[in-house]
C-alpha positions as CSV (number, residue, x, y, z in Angstrom):
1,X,27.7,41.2,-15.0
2,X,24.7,43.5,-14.0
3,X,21.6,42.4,-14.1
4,X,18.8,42.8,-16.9
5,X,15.3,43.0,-15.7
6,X,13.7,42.5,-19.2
7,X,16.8,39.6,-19.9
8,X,14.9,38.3,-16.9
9,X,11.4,38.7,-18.2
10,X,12.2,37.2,-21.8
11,X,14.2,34.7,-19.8
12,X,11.0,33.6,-17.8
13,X,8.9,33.7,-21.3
14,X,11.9,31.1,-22.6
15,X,11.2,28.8,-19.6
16,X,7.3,28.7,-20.1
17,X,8.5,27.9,-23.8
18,X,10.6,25.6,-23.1
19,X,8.3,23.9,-20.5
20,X,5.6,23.4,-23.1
21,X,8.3,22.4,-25.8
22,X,9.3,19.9,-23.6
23,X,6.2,18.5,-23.4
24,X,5.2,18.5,-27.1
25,X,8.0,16.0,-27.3
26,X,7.0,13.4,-24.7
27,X,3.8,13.4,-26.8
28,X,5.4,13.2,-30.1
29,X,8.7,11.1,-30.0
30,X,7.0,8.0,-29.3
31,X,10.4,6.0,-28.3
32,X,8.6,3.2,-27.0
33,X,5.4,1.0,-27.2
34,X,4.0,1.9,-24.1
35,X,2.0,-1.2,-23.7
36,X,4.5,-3.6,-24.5
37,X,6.9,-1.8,-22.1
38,X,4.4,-2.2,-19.4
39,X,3.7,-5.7,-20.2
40,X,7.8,-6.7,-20.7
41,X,8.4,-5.1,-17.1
42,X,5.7,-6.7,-15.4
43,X,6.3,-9.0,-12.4
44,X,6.8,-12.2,-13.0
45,X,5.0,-13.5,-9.9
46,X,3.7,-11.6,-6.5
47,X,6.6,-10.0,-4.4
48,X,7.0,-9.2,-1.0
49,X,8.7,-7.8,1.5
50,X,9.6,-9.2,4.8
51,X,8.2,-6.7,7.4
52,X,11.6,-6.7,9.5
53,X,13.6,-5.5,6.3
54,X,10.7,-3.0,5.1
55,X,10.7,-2.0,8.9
56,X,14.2,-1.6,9.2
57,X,14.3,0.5,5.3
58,X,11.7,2.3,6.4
59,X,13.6,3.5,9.6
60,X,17.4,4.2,7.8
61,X,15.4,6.1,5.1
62,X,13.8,8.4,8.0
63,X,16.9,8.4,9.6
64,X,18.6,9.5,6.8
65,X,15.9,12.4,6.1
66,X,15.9,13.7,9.6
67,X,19.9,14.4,8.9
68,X,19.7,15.7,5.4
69,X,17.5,18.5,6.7
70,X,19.3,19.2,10.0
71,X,22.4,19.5,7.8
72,X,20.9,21.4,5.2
73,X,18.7,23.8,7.1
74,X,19.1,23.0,10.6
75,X,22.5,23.2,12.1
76,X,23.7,24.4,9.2
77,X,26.6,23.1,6.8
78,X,26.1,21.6,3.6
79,X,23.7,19.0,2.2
80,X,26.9,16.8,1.8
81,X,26.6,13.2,0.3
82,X,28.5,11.6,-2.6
83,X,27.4,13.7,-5.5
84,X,31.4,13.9,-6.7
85,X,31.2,10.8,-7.5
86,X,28.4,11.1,-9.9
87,X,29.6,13.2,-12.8
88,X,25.8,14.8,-13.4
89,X,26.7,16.5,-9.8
90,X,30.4,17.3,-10.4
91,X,30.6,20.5,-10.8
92,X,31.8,22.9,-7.9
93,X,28.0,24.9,-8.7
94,X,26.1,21.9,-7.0
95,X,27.9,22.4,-3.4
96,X,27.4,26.0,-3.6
97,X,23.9,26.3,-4.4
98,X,22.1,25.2,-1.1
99,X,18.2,24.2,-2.8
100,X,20.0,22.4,-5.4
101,X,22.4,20.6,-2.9
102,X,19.7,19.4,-0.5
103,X,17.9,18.3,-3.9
104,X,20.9,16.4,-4.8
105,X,21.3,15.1,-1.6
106,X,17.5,14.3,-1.2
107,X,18.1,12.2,-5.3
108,X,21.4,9.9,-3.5
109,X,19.0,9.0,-0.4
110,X,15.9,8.7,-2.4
111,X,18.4,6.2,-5.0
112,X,19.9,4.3,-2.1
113,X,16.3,3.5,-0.4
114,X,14.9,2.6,-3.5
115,X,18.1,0.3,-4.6
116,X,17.8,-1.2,-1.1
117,X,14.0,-2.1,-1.8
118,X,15.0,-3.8,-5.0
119,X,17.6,-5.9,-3.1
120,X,15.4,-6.9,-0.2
121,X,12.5,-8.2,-2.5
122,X,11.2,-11.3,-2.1
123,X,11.1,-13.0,-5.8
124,X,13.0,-15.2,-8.4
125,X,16.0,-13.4,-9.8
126,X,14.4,-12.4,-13.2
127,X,11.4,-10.6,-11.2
128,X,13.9,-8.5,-9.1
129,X,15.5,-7.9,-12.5
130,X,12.8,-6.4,-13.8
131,X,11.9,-4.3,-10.7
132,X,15.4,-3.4,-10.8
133,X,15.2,-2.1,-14.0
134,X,12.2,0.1,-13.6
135,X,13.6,1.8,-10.9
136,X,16.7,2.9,-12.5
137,X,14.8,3.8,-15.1
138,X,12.8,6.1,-12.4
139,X,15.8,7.2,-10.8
140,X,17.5,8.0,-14.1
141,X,14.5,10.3,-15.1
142,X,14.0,12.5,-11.9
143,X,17.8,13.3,-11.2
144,X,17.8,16.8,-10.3
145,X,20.1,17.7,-13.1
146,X,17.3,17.0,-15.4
147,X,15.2,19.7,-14.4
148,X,16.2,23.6,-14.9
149,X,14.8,24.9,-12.0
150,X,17.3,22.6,-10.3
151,X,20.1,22.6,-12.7
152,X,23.0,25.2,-11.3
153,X,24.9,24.6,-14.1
154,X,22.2,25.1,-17.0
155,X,20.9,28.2,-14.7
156,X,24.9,29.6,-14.6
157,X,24.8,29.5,-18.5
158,X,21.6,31.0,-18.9
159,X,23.1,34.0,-16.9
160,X,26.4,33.9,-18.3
161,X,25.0,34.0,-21.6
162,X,21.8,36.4,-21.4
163,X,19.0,33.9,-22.0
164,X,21.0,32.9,-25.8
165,X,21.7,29.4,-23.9
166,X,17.5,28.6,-23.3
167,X,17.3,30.3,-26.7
168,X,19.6,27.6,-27.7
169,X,18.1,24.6,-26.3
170,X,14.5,25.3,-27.1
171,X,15.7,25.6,-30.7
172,X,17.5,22.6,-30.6
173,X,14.6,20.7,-28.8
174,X,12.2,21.6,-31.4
175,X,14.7,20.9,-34.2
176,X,14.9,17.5,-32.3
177,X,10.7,17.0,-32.0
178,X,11.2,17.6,-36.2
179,X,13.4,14.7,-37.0
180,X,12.0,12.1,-34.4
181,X,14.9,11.3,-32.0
182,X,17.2,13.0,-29.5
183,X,20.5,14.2,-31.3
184,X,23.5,12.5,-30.0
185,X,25.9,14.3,-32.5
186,X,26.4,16.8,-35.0
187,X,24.1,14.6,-37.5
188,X,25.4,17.6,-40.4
189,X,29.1,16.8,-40.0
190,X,28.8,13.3,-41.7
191,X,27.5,12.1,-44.9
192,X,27.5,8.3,-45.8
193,X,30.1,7.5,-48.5
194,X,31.6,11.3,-47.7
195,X,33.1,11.0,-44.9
196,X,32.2,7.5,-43.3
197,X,31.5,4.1,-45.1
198,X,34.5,5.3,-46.8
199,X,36.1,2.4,-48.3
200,X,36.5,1.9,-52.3
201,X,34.5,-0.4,-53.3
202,X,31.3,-1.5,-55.7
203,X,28.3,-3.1,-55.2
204,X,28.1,-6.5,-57.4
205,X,25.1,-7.8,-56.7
206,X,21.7,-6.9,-55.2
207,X,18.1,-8.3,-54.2
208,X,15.1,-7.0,-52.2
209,X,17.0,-7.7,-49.6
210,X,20.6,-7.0,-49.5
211,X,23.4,-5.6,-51.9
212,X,26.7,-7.1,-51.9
213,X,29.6,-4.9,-52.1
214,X,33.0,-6.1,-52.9
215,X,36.1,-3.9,-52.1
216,X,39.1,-3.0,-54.3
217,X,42.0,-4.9,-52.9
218,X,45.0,-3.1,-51.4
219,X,47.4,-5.8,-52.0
220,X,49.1,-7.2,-55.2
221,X,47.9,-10.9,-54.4
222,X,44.9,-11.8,-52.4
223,X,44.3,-15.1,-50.9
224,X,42.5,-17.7,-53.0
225,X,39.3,-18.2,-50.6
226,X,37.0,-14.8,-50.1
227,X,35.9,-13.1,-47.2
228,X,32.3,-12.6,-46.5
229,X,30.8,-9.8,-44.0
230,X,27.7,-10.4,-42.5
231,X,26.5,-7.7,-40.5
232,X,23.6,-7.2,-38.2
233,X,20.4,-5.9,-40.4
234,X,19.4,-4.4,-37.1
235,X,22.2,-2.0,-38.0
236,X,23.9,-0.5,-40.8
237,X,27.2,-2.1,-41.6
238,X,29.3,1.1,-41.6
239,X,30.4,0.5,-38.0
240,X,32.7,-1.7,-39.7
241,X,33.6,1.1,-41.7
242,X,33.3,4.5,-39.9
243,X,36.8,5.9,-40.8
244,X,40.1,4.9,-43.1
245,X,41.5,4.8,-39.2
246,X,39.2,2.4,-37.3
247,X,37.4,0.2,-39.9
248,X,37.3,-3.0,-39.9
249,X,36.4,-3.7,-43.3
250,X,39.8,-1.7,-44.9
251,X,41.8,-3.8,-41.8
252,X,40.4,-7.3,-43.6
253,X,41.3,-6.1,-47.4
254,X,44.6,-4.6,-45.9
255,X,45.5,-8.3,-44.8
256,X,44.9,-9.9,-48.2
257,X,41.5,-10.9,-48.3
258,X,39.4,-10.4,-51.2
259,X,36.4,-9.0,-48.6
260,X,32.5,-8.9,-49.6
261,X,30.6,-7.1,-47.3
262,X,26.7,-7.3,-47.2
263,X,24.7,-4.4,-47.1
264,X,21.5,-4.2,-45.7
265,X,18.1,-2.9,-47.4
266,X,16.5,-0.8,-45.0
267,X,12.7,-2.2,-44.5
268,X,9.6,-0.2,-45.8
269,X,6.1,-2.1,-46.2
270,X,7.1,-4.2,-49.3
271,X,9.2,-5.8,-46.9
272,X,6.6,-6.3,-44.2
273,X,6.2,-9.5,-44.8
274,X,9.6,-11.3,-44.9
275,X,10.8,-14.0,-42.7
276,X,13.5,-15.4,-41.1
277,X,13.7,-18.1,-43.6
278,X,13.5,-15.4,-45.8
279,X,17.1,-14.1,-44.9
280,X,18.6,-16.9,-44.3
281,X,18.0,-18.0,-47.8
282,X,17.9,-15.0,-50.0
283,X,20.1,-13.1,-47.9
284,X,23.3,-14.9,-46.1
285,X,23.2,-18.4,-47.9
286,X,22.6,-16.3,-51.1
287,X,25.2,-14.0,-50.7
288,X,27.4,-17.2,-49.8
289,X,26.7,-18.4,-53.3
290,X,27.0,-15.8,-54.8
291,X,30.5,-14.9,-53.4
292,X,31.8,-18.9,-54.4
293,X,30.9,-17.4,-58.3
294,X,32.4,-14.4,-58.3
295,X,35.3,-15.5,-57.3
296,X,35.8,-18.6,-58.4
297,X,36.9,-20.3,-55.2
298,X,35.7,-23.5,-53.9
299,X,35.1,-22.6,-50.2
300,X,35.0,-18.9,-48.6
301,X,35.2,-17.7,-45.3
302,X,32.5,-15.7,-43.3
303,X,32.1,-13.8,-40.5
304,X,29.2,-12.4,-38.1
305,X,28.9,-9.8,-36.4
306,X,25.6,-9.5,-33.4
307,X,22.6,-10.6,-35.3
308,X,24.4,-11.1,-37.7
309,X,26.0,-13.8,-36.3
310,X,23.3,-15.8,-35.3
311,X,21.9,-15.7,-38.8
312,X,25.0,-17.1,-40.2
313,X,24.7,-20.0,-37.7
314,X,21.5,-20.7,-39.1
315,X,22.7,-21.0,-42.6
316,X,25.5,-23.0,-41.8
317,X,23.2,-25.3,-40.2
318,X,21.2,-25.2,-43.0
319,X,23.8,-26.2,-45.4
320,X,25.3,-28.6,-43.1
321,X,22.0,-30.4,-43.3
322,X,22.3,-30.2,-47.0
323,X,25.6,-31.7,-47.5
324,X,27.3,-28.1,-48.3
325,X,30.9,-27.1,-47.2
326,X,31.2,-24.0,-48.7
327,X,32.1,-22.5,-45.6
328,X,35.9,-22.8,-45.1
329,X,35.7,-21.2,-41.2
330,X,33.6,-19.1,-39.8
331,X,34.2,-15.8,-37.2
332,X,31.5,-14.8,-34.2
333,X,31.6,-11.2,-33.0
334,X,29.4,-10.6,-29.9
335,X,27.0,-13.1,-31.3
336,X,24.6,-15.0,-29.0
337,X,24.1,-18.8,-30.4
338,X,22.8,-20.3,-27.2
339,X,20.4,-17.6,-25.7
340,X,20.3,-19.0,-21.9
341,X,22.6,-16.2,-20.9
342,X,21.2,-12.4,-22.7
343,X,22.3,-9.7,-20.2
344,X,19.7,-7.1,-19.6
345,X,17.4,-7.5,-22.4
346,X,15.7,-10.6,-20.9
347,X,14.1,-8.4,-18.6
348,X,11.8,-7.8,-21.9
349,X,10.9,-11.0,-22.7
350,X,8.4,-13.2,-21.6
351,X,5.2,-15.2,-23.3
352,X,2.9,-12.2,-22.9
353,X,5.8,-9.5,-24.5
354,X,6.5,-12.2,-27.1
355,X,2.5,-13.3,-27.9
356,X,2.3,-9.0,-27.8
357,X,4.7,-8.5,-30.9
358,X,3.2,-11.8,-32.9
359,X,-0.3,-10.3,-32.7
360,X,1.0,-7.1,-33.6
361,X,3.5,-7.9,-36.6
362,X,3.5,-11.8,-36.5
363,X,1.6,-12.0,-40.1
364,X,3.2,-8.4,-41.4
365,X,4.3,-5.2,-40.4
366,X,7.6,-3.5,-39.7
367,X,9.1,-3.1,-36.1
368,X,10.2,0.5,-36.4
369,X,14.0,1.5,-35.9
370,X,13.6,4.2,-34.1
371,X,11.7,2.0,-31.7
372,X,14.2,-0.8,-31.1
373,X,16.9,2.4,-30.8
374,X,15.2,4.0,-28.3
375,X,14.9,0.6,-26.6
376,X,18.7,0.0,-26.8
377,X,19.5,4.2,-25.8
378,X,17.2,3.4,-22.2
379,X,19.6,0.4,-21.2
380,X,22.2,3.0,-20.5
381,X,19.5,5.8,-19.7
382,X,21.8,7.9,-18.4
383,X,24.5,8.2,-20.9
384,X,22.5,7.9,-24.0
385,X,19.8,9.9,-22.9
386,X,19.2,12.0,-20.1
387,X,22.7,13.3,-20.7
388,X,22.1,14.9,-24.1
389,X,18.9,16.1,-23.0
390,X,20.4,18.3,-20.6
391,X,23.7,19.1,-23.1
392,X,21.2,19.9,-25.7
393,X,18.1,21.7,-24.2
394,X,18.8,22.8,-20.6
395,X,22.4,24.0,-21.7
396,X,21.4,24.9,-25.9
397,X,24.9,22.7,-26.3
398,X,25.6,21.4,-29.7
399,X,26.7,17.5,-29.1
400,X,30.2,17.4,-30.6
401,X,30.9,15.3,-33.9
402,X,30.8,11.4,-33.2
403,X,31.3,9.2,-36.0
404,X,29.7,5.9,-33.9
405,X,27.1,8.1,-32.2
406,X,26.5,9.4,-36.0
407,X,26.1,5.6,-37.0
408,X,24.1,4.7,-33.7
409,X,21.3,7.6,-34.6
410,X,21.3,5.7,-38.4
411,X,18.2,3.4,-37.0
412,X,17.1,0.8,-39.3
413,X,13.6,-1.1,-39.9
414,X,12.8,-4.5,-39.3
415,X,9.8,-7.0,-41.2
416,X,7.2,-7.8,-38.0
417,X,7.1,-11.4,-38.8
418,X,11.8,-11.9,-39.0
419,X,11.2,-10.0,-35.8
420,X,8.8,-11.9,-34.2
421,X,9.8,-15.2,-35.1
422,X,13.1,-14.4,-33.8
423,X,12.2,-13.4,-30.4
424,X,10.2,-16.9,-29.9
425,X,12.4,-19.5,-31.1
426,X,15.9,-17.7,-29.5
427,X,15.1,-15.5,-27.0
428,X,12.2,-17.0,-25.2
429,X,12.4,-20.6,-26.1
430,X,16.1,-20.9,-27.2
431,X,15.8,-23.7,-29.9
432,X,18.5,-23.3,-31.4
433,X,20.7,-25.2,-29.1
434,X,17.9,-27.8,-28.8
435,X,19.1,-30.7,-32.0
436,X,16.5,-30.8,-34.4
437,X,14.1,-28.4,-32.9
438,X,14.1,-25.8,-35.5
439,X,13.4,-26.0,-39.1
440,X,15.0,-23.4,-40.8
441,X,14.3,-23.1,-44.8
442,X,13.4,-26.6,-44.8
443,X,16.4,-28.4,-42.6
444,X,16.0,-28.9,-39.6
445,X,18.8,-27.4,-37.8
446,X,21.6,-29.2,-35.9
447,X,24.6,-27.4,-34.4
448,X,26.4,-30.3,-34.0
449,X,26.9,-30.6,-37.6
450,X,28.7,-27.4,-37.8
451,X,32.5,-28.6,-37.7
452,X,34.2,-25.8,-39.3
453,X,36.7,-24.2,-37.4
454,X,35.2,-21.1,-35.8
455,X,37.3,-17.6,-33.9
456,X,35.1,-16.3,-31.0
457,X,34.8,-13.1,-29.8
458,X,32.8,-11.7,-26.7
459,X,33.4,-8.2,-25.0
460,X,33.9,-8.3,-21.3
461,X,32.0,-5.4,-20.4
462,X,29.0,-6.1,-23.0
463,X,25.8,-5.5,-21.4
464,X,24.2,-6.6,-25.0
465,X,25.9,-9.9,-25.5
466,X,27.4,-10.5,-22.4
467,X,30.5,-12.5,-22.3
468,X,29.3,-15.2,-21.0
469,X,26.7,-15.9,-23.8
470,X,29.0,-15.1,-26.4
471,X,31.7,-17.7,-24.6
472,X,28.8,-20.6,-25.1
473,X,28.8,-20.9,-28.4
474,X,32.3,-22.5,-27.7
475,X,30.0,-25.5,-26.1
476,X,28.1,-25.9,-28.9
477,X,30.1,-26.0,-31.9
478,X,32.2,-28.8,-32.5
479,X,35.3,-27.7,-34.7
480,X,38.5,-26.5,-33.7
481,X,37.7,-23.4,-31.7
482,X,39.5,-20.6,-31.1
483,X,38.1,-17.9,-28.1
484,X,39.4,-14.3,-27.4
485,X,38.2,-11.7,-24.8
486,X,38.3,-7.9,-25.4
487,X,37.7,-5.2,-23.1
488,X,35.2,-2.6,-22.9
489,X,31.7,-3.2,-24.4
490,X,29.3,-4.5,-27.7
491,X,30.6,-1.8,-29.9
492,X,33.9,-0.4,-28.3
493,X,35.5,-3.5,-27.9
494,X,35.1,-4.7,-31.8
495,X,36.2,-1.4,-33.0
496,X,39.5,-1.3,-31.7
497,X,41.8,-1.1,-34.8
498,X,45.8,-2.3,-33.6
499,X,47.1,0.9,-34.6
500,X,45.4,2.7,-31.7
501,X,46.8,0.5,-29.2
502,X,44.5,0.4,-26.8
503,X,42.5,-1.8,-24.2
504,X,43.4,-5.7,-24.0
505,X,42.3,-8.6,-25.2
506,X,42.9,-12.4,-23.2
507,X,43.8,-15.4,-24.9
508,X,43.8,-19.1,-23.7
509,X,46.6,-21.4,-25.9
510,X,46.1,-24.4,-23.9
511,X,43.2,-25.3,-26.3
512,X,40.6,-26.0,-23.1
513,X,37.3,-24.7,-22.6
514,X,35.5,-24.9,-19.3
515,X,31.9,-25.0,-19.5
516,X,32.1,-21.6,-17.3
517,X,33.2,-18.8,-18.9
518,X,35.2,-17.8,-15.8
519,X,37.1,-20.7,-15.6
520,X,38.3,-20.1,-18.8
521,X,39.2,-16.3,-17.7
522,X,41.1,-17.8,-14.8
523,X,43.8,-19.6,-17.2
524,X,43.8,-16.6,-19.9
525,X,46.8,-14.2,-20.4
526,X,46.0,-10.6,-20.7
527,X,47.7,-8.7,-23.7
528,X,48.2,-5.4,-24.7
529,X,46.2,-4.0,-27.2
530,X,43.6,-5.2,-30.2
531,X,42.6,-8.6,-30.8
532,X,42.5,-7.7,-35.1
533,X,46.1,-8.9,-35.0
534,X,45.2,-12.2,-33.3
535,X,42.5,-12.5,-35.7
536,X,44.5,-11.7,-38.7
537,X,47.1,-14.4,-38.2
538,X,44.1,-17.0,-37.1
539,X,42.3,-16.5,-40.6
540,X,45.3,-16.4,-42.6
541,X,45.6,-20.5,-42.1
542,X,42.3,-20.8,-43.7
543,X,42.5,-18.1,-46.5
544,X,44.2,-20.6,-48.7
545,X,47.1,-19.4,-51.3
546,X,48.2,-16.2,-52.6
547,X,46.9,-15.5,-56.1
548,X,46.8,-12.1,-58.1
549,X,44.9,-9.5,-57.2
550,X,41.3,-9.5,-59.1
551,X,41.8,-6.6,-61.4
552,X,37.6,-5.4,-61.8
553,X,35.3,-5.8,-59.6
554,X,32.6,-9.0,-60.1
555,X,32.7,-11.4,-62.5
556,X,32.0,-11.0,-66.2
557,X,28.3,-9.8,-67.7
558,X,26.6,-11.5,-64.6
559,X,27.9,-10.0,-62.3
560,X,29.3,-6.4,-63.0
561,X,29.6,-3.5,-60.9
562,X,26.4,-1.7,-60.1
563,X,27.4,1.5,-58.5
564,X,30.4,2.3,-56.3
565,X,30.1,1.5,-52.8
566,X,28.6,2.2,-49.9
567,X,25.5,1.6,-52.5
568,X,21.7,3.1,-52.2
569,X,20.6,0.4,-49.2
570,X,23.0,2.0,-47.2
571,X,21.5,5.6,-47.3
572,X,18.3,4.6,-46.9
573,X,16.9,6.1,-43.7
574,X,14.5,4.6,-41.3
């Protein structure tokens, strides 16, 4: 390829563009409350270093320099360092390139030092936590690959490609200041109802709150008891139903089961003022009811997925207290009861974050979706951000189409006061497991009154719900239990339909369960493949009878079919 001297000049114009792009977005995306940030990461109590290890650090870190530039510029040879094992510094381009190779190398000392630090700090565990997490948030952000001047691969396409590449990404940086987020996939290749949240269906009933979609069965005789979705409303419910080949929702109606499926509205201000209580009783119990008349059926079964699961704890406690048993069994995905064990989002919570967020929304207001997914997207900065922001504006790459990251970039609203309330009384003061210390639309709740017979689930690798914490709620419920592990993480390890046959899942069929989750992993069985099977066969001994398939949707005038599923909630965006 020769080379272009006015390429170049337009190509230094694109840069300055870029540059000043780039920083039109840090103004106006807004991902996260900066004061609450700064108040949820603050230190706990004073830290400290002992002198000796800050001595010693201080020494291995000069050490460590005085090499790096002898090898770099000195003696000569390469930067070296262990950038092949970090996929941002893969490429061939990196080693050959000797400012960006002593800037890589420079990054893995700098990261080493600074994860040293962390380690040597003198603190309680949930301070170094939080110091922890600030600096890999700091060392996530000023990776060399995030920069263009630094960036051999980006600067290789620019050439390769006559400046059409910057071109490229400034366009799709602006396109991404527009809509308010960074894209994660081809947001044009999907279209709810179209081509995801996909199965037939019709919504039977709605309120300001939710609308309840029943699906069309698949077999010629369902079983006599229902089966009720409850979804997170942090979320829309689609994950359960992304495609015909990996949803959930179709697997349940495939087996038999009459399913119902609750679909969340997506807050605006007329919401702003809604409670927890307020969900608990005209959402989840209401939809409960409301499922027992359509159908006919004395009891139903439910299930809970995340948030959604903790809410449907609540209403079983609440109808526990009231002498109801309309609840045949129940079914906890990732779902955090007792909140002693909450992975890395208790580095956000203290009394200051929480006493924050009640003055702010306690008495109205709406917690903004794209601020709790922007919260979510910087516990794994590096894969769901700083990745697509050099795929998308450094390398003017179009992110290919993702059907999850389609449904992750689908953020949803919450009301200030649900939000608030549910920080304080789980997450910070985790009264649930306490008997009788929360009252809950009017009953005060009291796990121990739950007896149903309940399937857990918790993902190994969950850094959301981490196993442990969904593995406690086999302490606190008292009915037959039944407790499965599945690989891989909060998301990947629910949506893992049979028919792909992948990752494990690890029973226990000795019917104990340790108070430590791994003791119970040290007497499980691995198996091949998706727990939905396992699941399956588990819920059919509580479905009831085979009866004929319903033949409509709903149940007479009362309750006739609205509009065909996925519904309006579903497409309402945030």
């Amino acid at each position: 390829m020769t080379f272009d001297p006015n390429w170049a000049r337009d190509s230094q114009k694109l840069q300055q563009l870029w540059s000043q792009a780039w920083g039109q977005m840090l103004q106006s995306f807004e991902p996260v409350d900066v004061s609450a940030l700064a108040t949820s990461i603050r230190p706990l109590q004073t830290v400290a270093l002992s002198p000796e290890k800050l001595a010693r650090l201080q020494q291995q870190y000069l050490d460590g320099l005085h090499a790096l530039w002898n090898r770099s510029w000195g003696t000569g040879g390469s930067a070296g360092g262990d950038a092949r094992d970090d996929r941002r510094f893969a490429s061939d381009e990196w080693g050959r390139n000797p400012l960006s190779a002593f800037a890589v190398a420079a990054y893995e000392l700098q990261a080493r030092t600074l994860t040293a630090m962390v380690d040597a700090v003198q603190a309680d565990e949930k301070t170094r936590a939080r110091i922890r997490f600030g600096v890999e948030q700091f060392l996530a952000a000023s990776a060399p690959s995030n920069f263009l001047a630094l960036n051999v691969e980006a600067q290789k396409k620019a050439m390769e490609t006559q400046g059409e590449s910057l071109a490229q990404g400034l366009a799709n940086l602006l396109k991404d200041i527009q809509q308010g987020h960074i894209s994660m996939t081809d947001e044009s290749r999907f279209e709810v109802g179209k081509n995801v949240a996909t199965t037939e269906g019709a919504v039977v009933f709605e309120n300001e709150l939710l609308q309840l979609i029943e699906y069309k069965p698949l077999t010629a005789k369902v079983h006599e008891r229902p089966f009720l979705v409850v979804p997170p409303c942090i979320n829309k419910y689609y994950i359960l139903d992304l495609q015909p080949d990996n949803s959930f929702i179709r697997y349940a109606v495939s087996q038999g089961h009459r399913t119902f499926v609750v679909s969340w509205r997506n807050p605006d201000m007329t919401l702003a003022d809604k409670t927890w209580d307020d969900y608990i009783e005209g959402a989840v119990i209401r939809a409960i009811k409301t499922v027992k008349e359509i159908s006919g059926a004395g009891k139903i079964n439910a299930l809970g997925f995340c948030v959604g699961g903790t809410m449907l704890s609540n209403a079983l406690a609440v109808l526990a207290a009231r002498g109801d048993d309309s609840v045949a069994s129940a079914t906890f995905l990732t779902t955090l009861i007792d909140f002693t064990e909450t992975g890395v989002l208790d580095v956000f919570i203290d009394e200051n974050f929480v006493r924050l967020r009640e003055l702010q929304m306690g008495q109205g207001g709406l917690m903004k979706g794209q601020d709790l997914a922007s919260t979510f997207s910087f516990l794994r900065p590096n894969d769901l951000v700083w990745n697509y922001v050099v795929g998308n504006y450094l390398k003017g790459e179009t992110p290919p189409a993702f059907d999850l990251l389609y449904w992750n970039c689908d953020s949803t609203n919450l009301p200030g006061p649900y939000y608030a309330w549910y920080l304080r009384n789980f997450y910070l003061e985790n009264k649930l497991v306490q008997p009788g210390a929360l009252t809950v639309c009017g009953e005060k709740l009291d796990l121990r009154q739950v007896k149903l017979p309940v399937y857990v689930y918790g993902s190994r690798e969950d850094h959301i719900v981490p196993i442990g914490g969904a593995y406690a709620s086999t302490q606190l419920l008292p009915g037959k239990k039944r407790f499965v592990m599945g690989a891989s993480g909060h998301i990947a390890g629910v949506i893992n339909p049979p028919a792909k046959k992948k990752r494990s899942h690890w029973l226990r069929e000795d019917g104990q369960f340790p108070a430590s989750v791994d003791d119970w992993i040290a007497g499980a069985t691995e198996h091949p493949g998706s727990w939905w099977d396992d699941w399956a066969a588990w819920l059919k001994g509580h479905a009831g009878k085979q009866i004929a398939a319903p033949k409509a949707y709903g149940k007479g005038a009362r309750f006739k079919a609205i509009e065909p599923a996925p519904g309006r909630y579903v497409r309402q965006r945030a």
